[in-house]
C-alpha positions as CSV (number, residue, x, y, z in Angstrom):
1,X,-69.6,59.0,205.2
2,X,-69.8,57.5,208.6
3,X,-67.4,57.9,211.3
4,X,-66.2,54.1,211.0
5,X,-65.8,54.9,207.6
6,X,-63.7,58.0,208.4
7,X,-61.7,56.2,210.6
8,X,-60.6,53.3,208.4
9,X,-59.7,55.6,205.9
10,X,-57.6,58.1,208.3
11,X,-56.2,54.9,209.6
12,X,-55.1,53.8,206.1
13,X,-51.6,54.5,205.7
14,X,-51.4,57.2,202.4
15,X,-50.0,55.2,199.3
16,X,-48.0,58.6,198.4
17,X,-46.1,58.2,202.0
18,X,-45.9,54.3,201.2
19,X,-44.5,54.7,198.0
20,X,-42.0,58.1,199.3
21,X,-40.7,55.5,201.8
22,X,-40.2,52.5,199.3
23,X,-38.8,54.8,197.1
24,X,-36.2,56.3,199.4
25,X,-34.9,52.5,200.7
26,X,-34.2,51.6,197.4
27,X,-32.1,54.5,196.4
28,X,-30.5,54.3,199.9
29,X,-30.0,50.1,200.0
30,X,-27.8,50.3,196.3
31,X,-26.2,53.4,197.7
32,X,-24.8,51.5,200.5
33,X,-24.1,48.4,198.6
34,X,-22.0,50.8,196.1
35,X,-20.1,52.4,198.2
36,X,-19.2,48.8,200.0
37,X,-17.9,47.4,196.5
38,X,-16.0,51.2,196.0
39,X,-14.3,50.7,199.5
40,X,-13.1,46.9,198.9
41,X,-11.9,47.6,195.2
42,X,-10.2,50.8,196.7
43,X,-8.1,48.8,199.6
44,X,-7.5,45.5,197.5
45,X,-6.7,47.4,194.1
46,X,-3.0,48.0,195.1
47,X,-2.7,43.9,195.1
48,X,-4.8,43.2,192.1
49,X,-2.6,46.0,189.6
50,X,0.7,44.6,191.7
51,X,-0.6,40.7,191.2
52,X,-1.6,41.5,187.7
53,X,1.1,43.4,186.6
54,X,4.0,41.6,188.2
55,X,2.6,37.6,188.6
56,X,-0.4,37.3,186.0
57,X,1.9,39.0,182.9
58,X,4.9,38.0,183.3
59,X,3.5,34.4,183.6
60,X,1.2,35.0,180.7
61,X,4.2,36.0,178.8
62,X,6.9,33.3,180.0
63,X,4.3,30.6,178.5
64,X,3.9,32.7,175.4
65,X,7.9,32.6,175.0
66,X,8.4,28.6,175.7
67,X,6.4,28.0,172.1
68,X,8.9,30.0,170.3
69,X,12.5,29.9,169.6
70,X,13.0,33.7,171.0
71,X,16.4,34.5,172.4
72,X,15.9,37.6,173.6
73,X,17.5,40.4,170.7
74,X,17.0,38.6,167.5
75,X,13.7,39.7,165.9
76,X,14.2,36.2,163.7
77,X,12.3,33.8,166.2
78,X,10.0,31.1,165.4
79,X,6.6,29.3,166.4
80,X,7.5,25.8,167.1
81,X,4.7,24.7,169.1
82,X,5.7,21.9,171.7
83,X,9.2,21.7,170.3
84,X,10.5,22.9,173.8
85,X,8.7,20.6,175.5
86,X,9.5,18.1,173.7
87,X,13.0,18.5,173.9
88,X,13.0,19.4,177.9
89,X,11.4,15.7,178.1
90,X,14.8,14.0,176.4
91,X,17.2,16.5,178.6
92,X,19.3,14.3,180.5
93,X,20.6,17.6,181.7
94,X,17.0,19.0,182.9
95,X,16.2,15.5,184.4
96,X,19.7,15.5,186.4
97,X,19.7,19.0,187.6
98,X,15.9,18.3,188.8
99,X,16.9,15.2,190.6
100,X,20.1,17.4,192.4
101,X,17.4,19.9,193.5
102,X,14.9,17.1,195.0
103,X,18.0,15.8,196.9
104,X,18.6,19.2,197.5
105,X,15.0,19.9,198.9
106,X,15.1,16.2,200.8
107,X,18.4,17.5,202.6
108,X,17.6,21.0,203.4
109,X,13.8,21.2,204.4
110,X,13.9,18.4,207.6
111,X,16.8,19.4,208.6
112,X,15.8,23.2,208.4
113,X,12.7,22.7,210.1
114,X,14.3,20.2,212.6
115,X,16.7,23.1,213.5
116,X,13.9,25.8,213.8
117,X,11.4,23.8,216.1
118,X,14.9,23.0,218.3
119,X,15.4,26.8,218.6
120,X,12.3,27.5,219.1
121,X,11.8,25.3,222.2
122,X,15.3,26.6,223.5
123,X,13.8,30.2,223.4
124,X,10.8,29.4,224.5
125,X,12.0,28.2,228.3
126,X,11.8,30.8,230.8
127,X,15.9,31.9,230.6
128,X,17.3,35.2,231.5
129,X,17.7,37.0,228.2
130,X,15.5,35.0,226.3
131,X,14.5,38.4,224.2
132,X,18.3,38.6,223.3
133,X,18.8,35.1,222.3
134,X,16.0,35.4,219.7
135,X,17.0,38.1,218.4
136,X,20.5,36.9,217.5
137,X,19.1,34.1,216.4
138,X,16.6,35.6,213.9
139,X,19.4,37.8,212.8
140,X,20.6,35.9,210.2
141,X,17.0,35.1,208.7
142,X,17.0,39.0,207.3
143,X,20.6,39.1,205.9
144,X,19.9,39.7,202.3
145,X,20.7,36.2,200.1
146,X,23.3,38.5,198.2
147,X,25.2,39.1,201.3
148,X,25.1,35.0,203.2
149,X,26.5,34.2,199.7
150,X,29.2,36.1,199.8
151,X,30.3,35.3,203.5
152,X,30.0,31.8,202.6
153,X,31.6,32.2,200.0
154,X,34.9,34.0,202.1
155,X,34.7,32.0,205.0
156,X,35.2,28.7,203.1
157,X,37.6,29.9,200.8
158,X,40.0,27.1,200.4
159,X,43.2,29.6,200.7
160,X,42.1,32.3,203.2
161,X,38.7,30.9,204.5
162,X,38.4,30.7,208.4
163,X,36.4,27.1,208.1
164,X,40.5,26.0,206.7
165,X,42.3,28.4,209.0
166,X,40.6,26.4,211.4
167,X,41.8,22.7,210.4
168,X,45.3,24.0,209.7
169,X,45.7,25.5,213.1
170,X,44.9,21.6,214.8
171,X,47.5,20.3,212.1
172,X,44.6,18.7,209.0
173,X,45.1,19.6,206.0
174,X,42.7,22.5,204.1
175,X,39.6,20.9,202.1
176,X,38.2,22.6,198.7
177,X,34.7,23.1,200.0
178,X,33.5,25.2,197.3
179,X,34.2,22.2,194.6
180,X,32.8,18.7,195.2
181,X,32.1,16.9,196.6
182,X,31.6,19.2,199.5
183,X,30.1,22.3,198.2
184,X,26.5,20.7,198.4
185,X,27.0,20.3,201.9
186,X,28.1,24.4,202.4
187,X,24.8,24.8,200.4
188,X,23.1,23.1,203.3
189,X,24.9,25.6,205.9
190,X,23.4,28.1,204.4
191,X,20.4,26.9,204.8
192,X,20.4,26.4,207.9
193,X,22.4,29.4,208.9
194,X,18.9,31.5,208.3
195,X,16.7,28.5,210.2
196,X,15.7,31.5,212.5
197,X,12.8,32.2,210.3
198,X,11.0,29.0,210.5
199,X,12.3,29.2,214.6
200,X,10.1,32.6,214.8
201,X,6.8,30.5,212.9
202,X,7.8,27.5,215.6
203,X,7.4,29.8,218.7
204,X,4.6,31.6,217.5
205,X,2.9,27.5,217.2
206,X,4.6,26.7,220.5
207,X,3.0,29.2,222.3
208,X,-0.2,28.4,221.1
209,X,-0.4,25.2,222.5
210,X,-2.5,25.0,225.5
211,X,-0.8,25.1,229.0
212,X,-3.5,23.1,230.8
213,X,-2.1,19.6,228.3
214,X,1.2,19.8,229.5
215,X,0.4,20.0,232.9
216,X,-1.9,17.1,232.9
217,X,0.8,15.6,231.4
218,X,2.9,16.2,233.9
219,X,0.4,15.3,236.5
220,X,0.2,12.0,234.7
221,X,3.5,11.5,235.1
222,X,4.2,11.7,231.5
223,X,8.4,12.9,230.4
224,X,9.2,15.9,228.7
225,X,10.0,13.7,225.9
226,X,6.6,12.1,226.0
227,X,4.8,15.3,226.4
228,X,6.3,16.9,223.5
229,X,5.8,13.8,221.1
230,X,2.3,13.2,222.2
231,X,1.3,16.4,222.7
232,X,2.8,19.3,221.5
233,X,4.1,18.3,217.9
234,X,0.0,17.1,216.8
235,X,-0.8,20.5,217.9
236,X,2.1,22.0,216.3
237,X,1.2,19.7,213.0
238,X,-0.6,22.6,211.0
239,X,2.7,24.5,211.6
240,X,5.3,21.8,210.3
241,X,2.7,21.5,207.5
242,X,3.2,25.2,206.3
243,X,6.7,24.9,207.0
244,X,7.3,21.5,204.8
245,X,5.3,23.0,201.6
246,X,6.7,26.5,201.7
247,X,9.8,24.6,202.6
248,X,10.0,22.8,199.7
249,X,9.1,25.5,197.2
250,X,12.0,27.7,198.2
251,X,14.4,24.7,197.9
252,X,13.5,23.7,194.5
253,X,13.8,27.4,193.5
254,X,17.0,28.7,195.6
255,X,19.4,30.2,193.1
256,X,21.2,33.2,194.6
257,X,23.5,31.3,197.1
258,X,24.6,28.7,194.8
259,X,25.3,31.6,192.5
260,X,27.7,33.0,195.0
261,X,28.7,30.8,197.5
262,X,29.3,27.4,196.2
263,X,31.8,28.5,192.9
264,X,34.9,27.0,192.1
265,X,37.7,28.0,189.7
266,X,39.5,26.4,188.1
267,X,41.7,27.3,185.0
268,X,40.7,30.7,185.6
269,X,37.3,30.0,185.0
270,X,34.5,30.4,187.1
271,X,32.0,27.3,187.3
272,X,29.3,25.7,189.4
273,X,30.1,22.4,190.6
274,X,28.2,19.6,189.5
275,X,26.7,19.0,192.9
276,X,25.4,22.2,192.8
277,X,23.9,22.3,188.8
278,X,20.2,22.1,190.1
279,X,17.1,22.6,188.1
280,X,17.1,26.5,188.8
281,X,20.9,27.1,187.4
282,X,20.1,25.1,184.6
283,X,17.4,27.6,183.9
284,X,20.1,30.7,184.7
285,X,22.2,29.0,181.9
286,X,19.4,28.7,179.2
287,X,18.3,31.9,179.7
288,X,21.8,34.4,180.3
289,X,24.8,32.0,178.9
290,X,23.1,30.5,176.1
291,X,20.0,33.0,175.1
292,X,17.1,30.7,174.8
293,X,14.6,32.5,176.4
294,X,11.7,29.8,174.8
295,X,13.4,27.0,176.0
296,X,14.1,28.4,179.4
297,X,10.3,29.7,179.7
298,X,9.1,25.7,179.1
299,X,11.9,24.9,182.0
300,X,10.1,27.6,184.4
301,X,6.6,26.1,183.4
302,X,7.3,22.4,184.1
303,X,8.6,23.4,187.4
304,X,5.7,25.3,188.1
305,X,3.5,22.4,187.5
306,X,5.7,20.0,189.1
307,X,5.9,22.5,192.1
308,X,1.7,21.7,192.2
309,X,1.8,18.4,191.8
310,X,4.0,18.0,194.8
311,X,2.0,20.6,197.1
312,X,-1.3,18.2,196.5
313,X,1.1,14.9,196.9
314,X,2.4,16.4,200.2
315,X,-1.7,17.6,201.8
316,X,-3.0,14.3,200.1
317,X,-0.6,12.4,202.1
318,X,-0.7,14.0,205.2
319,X,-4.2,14.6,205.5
320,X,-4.3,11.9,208.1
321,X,-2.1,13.3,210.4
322,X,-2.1,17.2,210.7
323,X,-4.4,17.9,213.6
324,X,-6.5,21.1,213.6
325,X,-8.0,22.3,216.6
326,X,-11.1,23.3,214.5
327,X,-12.1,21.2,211.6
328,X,-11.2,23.2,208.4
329,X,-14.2,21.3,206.2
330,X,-16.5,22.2,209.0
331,X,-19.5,24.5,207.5
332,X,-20.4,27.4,209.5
């Protein structure tokens, strides 16, 4: 063998090293991808049992229910298909008590998010005690629903509320507004009364917006008013959007305070008034006072799909005027 010959061959990398090498990527690349999958399932697992268990079930089961004529403690139920369906589409009831909760949801949500941008540019100046003021303002936003229903409930008592002690002290006379036709309109307060939650998602929004706009603005000689129209609510437009479809989820499904603080009795029976008979107490009633848990399962899934309907309604329709500072379709 020649010595060009040796040195090719010494130069030759050794198939067994080749191979050794190969070998020990590929156990250490699936390794590495394995324990990558282990960690994600480990830190999202608590979400996928809790979504599973508590959403994906109990959803599974609630349209499993609305083709059956099970009222909850009789083992005698029935299969009936599309009977409940059929019947929720002849409900003048169901219709009527959707229609009051759309009202409902046109009242509360513009003036709720009206009220929360209006706070949230109050707190947002540079005032002495500006920290204090949003916290007394946000205050309300965590009092348990349980709890706001109850004090509306006391303070608009028609005999010993304050909102009558009031009126009778300047001489008017005391108004029933837990019975209509006022009782929507204490449903509104108490919406409102917890409009420091969508002030907190406001200011967060507000303080996003760039300082260097305003002021040009200014420089421009452009008015606060003009600055804030032109300006700061386009930029703030992803914000009212979130607000407006969250907004009008939790309308079309509040329940607690008109459970509490909008009742009237009368006889010495406890009742909603019909102002307040939205699509949600209906539901209460089918499934507690009368037992039909099928029919009252069909009432939860039309809302559901109605409450997706309306979410792509409101982004198809304002698609044209939520302004993003980066383009959401853009590809990376």
């Amino acid at each position: 063998m020649t010595v060009d010959q040796v040195s090719s061959v010494a130069g030759r990398p050794s198939a067994t090293t080749g191979a050794g090498r190969a070998g020990s990527a590929e156990r250490t690349g699936p390794s590495m991808t394995a324990r990558r999958h282990r960690a994600f399932y480990m830190f999202t697992s608590p979400w996928i049992v809790g979504f599973t268990l508590l959403t994906i079930t109990p959803m599974a089961y609630a349209l499993w229910l609305s083709f059956t004529t099970y009222d909850g403690i009789s083992p005698n139920w029935h299969y009936v298909g599309l009977g409940n369906y059929r019947e929720l589409m002849g409900d003048s009831t169901t219709w009527d008590a959707l229609g009051r909760a759309g009202l409902f949801a046109l009242l509360s949500v513009p003036l709720s998010i009206v009220a929360g941008l209006a706070l949230a540019v109050l707190v947002n100046r540079p005032i002495k005690g500006r920290g204090l003021f949003r916290t007394l303002l946000y205050l309300p936003a965590v009092v348990p629903p349980v709890g706001a229903g109850i004090a509306f409930k006391n303070l608009f008592d028609q005999n010993s509320g304050a909102a009558n002690g009031v009126l009778t002290f300047f001489g008017f006379d005391a108004i029933g507004w837990l019975a209509d036709p006022y009782a929507r309109y204490v449903l509104v307060m108490t919406v409102l009364w917890a409009a420091g939650n969508i002030m907190i998602i406001s200011l967060a929004g507000l303080q996003d917006v760039p300082r260097e706009l305003h002021e040009a603005a200014r420089i421009d000689g452009a008015s606060a008013w003009r600055t804030f129209r032109s300006i700061t609510v386009p930029l703030l437009s992803p914000v009212l959007l979130f607000q407006t479809v969250t907004g009008v989820i939790a309308s079309v499904q509040t329940i607690m305070p008109m459970l509490l603080a909008p009742i009237a009795t009368t006889g010495g029976l406890t009742t909603i008034p019909q102002s307040n008979y939205t699509y949600m107490i209906h539901v209460f009633s089918e499934y507690f006072a009368l037992g039909r848990y099928g029919y009252a399962s069909a009432l939860l899934w039309v809302l559901f799909v109605l409450i997706l309907i309306a979410t792509g309604l409101i982004f198809r329709f304002t698609s044209g005027v939520v302004f993003y500072n980066v383009d959401p379709e853009a590809k990376k």
